[in-house]
C-alpha positions as CSV (number, residue, x, y, z in Angstrom):
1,X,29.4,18.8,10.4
2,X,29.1,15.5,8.6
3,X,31.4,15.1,5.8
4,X,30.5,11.2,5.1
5,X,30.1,11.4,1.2
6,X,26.3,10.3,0.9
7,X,25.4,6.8,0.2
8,X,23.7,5.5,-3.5
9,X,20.0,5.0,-3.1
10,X,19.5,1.4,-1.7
11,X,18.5,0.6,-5.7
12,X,20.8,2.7,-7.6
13,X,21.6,0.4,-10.7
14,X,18.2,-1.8,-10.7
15,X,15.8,-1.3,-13.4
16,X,12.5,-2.2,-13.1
17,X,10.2,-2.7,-16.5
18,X,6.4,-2.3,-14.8
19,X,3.8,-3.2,-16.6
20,X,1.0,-2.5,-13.6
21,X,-2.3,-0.7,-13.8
22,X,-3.8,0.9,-11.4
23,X,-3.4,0.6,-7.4
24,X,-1.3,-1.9,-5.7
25,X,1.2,-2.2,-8.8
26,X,1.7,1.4,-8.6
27,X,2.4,1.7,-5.3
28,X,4.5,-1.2,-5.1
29,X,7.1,0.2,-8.3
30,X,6.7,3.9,-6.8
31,X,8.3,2.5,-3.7
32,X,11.1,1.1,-5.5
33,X,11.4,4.1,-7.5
34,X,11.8,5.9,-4.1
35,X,14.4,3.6,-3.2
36,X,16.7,4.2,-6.5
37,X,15.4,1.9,-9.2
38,X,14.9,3.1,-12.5
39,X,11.5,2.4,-12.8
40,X,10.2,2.5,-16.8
41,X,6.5,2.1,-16.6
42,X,5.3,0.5,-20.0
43,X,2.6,1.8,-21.3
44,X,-0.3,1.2,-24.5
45,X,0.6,3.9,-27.3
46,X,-2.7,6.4,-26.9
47,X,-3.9,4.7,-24.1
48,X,-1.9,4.3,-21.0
49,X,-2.6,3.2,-17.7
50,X,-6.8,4.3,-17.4
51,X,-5.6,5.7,-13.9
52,X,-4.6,8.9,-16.1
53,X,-7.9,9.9,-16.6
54,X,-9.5,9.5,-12.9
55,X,-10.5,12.4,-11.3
56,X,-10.5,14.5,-9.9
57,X,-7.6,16.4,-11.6
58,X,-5.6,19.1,-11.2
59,X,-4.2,21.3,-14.1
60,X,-5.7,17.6,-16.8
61,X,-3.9,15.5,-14.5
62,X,-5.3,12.9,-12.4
63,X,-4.4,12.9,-8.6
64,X,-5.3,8.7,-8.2
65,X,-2.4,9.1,-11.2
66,X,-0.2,11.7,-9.6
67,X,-0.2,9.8,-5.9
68,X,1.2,6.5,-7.5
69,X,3.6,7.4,-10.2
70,X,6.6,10.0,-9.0
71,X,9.8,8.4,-9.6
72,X,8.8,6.3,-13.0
73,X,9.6,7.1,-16.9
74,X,7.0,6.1,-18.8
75,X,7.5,4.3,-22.4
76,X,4.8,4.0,-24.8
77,X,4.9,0.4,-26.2
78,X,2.4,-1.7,-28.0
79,X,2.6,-5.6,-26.6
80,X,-0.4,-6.7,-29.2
81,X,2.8,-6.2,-32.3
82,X,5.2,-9.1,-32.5
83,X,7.5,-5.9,-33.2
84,X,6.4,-4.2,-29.8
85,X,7.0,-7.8,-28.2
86,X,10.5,-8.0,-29.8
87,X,11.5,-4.5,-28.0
88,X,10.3,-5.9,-24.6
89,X,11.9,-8.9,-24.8
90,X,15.1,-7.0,-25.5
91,X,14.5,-4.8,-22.8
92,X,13.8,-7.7,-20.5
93,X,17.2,-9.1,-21.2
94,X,19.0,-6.4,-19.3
95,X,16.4,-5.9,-16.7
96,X,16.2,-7.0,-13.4
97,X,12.9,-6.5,-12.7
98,X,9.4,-7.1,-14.1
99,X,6.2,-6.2,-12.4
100,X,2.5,-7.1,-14.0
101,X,-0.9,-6.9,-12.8
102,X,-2.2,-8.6,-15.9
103,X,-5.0,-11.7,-15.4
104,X,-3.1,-15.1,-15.1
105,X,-1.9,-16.4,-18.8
106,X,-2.5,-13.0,-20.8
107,X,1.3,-12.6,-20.6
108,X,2.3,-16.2,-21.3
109,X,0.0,-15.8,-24.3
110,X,2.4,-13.0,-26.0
111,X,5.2,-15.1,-25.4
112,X,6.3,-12.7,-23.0
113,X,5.5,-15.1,-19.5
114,X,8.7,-15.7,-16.7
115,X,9.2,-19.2,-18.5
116,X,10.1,-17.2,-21.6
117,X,11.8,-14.5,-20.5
118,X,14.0,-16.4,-17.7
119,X,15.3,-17.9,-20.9
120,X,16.4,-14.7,-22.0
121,X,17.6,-13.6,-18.6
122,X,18.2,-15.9,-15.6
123,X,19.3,-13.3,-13.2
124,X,15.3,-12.1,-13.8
125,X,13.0,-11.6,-11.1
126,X,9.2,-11.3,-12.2
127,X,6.3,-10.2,-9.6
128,X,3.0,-11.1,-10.9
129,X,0.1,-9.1,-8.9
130,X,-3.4,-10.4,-9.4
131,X,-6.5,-10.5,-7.9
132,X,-7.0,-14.6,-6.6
133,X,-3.0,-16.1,-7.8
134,X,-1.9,-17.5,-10.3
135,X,-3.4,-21.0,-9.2
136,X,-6.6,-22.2,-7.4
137,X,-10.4,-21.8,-9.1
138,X,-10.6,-18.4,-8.5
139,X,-7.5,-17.2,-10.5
140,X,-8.9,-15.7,-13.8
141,X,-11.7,-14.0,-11.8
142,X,-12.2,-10.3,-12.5
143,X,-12.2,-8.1,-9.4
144,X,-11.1,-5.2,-6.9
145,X,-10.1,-4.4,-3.3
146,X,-13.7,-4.4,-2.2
147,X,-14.2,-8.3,-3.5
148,X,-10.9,-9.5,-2.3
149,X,-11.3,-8.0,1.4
150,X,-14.4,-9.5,1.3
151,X,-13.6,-13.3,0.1
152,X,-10.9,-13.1,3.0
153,X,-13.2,-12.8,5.5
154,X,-11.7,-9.1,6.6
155,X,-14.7,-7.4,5.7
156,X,-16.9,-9.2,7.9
157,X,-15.2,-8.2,10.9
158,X,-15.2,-4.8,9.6
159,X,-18.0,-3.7,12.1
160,X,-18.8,-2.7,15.4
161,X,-21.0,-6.4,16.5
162,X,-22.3,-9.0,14.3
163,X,-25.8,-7.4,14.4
164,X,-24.8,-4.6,12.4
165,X,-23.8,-4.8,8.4
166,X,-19.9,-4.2,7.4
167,X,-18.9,-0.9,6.5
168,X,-16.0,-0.4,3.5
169,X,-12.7,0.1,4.7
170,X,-11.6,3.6,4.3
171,X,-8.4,3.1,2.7
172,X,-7.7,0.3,-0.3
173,X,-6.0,-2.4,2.0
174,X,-5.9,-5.5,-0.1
175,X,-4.4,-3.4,-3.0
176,X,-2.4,-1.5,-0.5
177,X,-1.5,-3.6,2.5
178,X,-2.1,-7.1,0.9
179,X,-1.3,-6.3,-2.5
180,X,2.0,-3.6,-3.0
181,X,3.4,-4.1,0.5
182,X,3.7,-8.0,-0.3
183,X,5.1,-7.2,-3.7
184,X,7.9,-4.7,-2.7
185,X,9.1,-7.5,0.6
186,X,9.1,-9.9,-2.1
187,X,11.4,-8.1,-4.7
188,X,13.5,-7.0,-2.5
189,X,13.8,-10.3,-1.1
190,X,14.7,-11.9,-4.5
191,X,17.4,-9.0,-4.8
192,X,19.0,-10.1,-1.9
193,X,18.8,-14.2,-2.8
194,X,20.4,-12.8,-6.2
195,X,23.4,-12.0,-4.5
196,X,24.3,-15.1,-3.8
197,X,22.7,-17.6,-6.5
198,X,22.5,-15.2,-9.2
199,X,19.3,-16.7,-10.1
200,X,16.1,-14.3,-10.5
201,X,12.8,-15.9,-9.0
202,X,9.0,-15.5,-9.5
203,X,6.7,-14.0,-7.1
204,X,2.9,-14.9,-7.0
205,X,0.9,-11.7,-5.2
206,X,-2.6,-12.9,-4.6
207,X,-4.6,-9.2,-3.1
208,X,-7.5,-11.9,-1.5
209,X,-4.4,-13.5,0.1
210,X,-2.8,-10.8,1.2
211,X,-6.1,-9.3,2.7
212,X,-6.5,-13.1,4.5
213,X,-2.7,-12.2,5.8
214,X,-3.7,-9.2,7.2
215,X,-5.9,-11.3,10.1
216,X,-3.1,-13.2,11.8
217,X,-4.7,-13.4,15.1
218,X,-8.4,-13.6,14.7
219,X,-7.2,-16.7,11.8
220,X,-4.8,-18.0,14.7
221,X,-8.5,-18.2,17.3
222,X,-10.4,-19.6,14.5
223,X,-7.7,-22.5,13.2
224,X,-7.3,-23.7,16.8
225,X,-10.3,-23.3,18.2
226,X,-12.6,-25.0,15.9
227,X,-14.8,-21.0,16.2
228,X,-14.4,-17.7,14.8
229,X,-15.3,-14.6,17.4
230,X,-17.9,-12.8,16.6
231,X,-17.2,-8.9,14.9
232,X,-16.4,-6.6,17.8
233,X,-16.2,-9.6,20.4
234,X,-12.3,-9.8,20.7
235,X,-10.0,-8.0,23.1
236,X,-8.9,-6.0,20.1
237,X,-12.1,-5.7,18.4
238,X,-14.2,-4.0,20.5
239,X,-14.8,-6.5,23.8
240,X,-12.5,-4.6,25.8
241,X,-13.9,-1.1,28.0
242,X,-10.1,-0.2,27.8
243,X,-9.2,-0.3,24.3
244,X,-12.3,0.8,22.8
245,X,-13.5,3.8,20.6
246,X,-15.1,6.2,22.6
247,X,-17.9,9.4,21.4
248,X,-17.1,12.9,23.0
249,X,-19.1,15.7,23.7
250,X,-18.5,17.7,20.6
251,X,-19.6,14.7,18.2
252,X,-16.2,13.4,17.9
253,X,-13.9,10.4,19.2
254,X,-11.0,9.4,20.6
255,X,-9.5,6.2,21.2
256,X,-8.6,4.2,24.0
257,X,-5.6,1.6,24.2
258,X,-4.8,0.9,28.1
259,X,-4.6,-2.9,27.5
260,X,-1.7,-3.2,30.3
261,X,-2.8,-2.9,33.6
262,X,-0.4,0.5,34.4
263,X,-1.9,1.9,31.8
264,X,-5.6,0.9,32.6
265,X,-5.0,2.0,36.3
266,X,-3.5,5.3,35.6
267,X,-6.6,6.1,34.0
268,X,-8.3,5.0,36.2
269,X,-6.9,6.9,38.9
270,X,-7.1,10.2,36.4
271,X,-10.7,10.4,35.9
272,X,-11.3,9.4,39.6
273,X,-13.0,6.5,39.0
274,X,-10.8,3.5,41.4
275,X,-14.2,1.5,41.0
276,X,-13.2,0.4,37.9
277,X,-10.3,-0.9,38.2
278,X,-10.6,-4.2,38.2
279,X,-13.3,-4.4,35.1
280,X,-11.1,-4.1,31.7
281,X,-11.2,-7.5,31.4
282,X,-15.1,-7.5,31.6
283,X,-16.1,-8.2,28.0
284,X,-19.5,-9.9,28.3
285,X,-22.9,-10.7,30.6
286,X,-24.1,-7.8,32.5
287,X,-20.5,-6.2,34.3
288,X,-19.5,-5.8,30.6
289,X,-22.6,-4.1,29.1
290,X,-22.2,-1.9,32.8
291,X,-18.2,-0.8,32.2
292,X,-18.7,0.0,29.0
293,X,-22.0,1.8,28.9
294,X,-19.8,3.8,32.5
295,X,-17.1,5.1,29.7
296,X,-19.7,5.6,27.0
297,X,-21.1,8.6,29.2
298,X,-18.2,9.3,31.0
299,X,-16.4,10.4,27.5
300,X,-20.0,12.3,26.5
301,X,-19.0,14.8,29.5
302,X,-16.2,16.5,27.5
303,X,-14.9,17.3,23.8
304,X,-12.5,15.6,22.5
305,X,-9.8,18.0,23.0
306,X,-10.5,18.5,26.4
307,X,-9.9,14.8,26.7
308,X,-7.0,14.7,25.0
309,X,-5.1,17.8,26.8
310,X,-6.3,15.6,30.4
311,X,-4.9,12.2,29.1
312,X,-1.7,13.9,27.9
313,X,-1.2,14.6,31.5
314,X,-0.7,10.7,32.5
315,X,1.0,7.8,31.2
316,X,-1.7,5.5,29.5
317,X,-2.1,5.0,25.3
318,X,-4.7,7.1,23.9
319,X,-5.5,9.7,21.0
320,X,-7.8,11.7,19.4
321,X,-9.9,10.2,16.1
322,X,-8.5,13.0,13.3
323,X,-10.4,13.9,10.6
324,X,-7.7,13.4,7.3
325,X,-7.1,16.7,7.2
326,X,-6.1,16.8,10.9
327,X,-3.7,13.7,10.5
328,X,-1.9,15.6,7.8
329,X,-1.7,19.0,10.1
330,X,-0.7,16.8,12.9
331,X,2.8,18.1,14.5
332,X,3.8,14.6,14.9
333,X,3.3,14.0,11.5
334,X,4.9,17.7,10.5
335,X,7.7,16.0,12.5
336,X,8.3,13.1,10.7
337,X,8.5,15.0,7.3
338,X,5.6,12.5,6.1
339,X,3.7,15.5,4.1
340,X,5.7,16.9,1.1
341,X,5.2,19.3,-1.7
342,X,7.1,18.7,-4.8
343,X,6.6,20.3,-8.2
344,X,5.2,18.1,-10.6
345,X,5.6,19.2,-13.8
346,X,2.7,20.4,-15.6
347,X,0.6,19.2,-12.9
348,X,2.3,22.0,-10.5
349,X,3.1,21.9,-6.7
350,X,1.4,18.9,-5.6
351,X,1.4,17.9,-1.7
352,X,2.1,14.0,-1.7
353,X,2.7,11.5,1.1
354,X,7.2,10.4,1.3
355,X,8.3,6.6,1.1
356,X,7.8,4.8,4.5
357,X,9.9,3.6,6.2
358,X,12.9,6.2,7.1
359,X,16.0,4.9,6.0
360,X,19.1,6.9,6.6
361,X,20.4,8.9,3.7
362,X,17.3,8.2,1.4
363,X,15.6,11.6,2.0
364,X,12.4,12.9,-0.1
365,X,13.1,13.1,-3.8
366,X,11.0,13.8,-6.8
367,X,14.0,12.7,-9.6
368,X,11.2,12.2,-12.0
369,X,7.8,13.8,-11.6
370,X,5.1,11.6,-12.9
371,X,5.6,11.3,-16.8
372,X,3.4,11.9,-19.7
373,X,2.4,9.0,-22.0
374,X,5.5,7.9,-23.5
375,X,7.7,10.3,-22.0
376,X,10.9,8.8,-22.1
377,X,10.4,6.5,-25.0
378,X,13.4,8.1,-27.2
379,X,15.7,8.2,-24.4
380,X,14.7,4.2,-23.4
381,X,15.0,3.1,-26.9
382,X,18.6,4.5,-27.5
383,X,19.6,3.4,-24.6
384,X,18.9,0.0,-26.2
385,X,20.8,0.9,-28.6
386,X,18.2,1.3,-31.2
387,X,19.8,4.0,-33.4
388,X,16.8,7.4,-34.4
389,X,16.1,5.6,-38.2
390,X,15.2,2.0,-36.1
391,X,12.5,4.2,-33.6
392,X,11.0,6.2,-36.5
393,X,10.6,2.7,-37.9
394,X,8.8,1.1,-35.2
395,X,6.5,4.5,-34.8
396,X,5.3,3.9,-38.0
397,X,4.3,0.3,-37.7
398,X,2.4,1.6,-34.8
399,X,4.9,-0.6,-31.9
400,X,6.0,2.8,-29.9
């Protein structure tokens, strides 16, 4: 048995003020919530964050809410008061952390902006999350994943050939995987400069550039070869017979990945057909259109699970397309200990996705279930050391 006293989250001791709506903020201060910070998500008195009241809900409470917010305490706190501005600033002076989604300049207007507060605190780091950056003509444009996947050129590759109109991504990747991804790599990279300097830095995360970053490759072809492929023309994109998306008897799919020759030939050699061998790397002109149109039928001849139970007897890349409730069911994913049920508070038992990636001795915790509006705002305040007559006081004049 292992009697190695367990480890302090990787955050213990960081406090994180959040100031985020919505998506990609959320995210972002969730995952450092997971990883130990105190996150304290400030909120407007009465209002909140508007993802409270998306639905659909369970018990009055949101799930877009419930899915981004575990880990936080919420305080209610009213930035339009010099009063309200006055507590955050003397929040800010013991924080390490600050996190925003607001529109360039809104903050810097309240006086509350990183060159004010790194007066207050040099040891601050402030993340900034907006749509376009903070510089550049586009920066105080109003807009959401959709637009920004689409000014990055993502969304135009986001279909089967150019012939054909994009389709929407499925999942939220500029507020996701450009957006809160980019913002937690940056934090924690500013923690760890920190160390050493003692100095806090500001981040600029721009969602349109973070979707742009999500192309590496196909920018890499375009930037050096004076032309951009066209959708579903590169090896990854659809122009190769072996890594491909294939329809199966049933109405369903599964994918194909033998890119490496072993991989290519052992499938091959499965479904007995040695005259293809040598035609993965046929992508265009007639012996193209012939290999793939071969696999096309060749996949109609079975369901998907009958494929998949034939492939898992070889060693080539492959898998089935899941449905999202099959994903979640998946015994790989049961395995991992991705899905988890936690109780929520009022909300109830909620089933939820765990922090990504696995780091040793941070297991699944719910240490704070998703607050109510202003929450924690006593408990905040006199740990400021405002004393009970000093909070009723700033209730009253309508700053908490």
């Amino acid at each position: 048995m292992n009697t190695t006293p367990k480890r302090p989250l990787p955050l213990s001791g960081i406090r994180v003020l959040d100031l985020s709506r919505l998506l990609p903020g959320g995210i972002a201060s969730q995952m450092l919530g997971d990883l130990g910070a105190d996150v304290i998500k400030v909120e407007e008195p009465e209002v909140g964050d508007y993802g409270r009241f998306l639905p659909p809900l369970v018990n009055g409470m949101s799930l877009y809410f419930l899915a981004m917010n575990r880990n936080k305490r919420s305080l209610s706190l009213n930035l339009k008061t010099e009063t309200g501005r006055e507590v955050f600033r003397r929040l800010a002076h013991a924080t390490d952390v600050i996190l925003e989604s607001f529109r360039p300049g809104v903050l810097e207007r309240l006086g509350l902006g990183y060159p004010h507060l790194r007066e207050l605190n040099p040891r601050l780091i402030y993340c900034a999350i907006s749509g376009y950056g903070q510089e550049g003509p586009y920066r105080l444009r109003a807009g959401h994943d959709l637009n920004y996947v689409g000014y990055a050129g993502l969304l135009s590759h986001n279909r089967p050939s150019g012939d054909e109109p994009p389709t929407m991504p499925a999942s939220q990747l500029a507020d996701i995987a450009g957006g809160a991804l980019p913002a937690v790599i940056g934090i924690l990279a500013a923690l760890a400069g920190r160390a050493t300097s003692s100095q806090g830095r500001f981040i600029d995360v721009s969602l349109m550039e973070g979707s742009l970053a999500l192309m590496p490759l196909l920018a890499a072809i375009t930037l050096n070869s004076g032309q951009e492929p066209p959708p579903g023309s590169g090896d990854l994109h659809g122009g190769l017979p072996g890594y491909n998306v294939y329809e199966t008897k049933d109405g369903k799919a599964i994918t194909l990945g033998a890119l490496e020759p072993k991989f290519w030939a052992a499938f091959c050699t499965r479904v007995q057909r040695p005259d293809l061998l040598l035609l993965n790397r046929s992508t265009s002109g007639a012996e193209g259109e012939r290999t793939l149109a071969e696999l096309r039928a060749l996949f109609l001849s079975r369901t998907r699970d009958e494929w998949v139970a034939e492939l898992e007897e070889i060693e080539t890349c492959f898998g089935p397309v899941n449905s999202l409730a099959e994903a979640l069911q998946d015994p790989q994913v049961q395995a991992l200990g991705t899905v988890q049920w936690a109780d929520y508070g009022s909300a109830g038992e909620i089933g939820t996705l765990a922090l990504t990636p696995h780091i040793e001795d941070v297991d699944f915790d719910v240490r704070h279930a998703p607050p109510i509006l202003g929450e924690h705002t006593r408990d905040i305040l006199l740990a400021a050391g405002y004393s009970e007559e000093e909070i009723t006081r700033l209730r009253d004049e309508g700053a908490i």
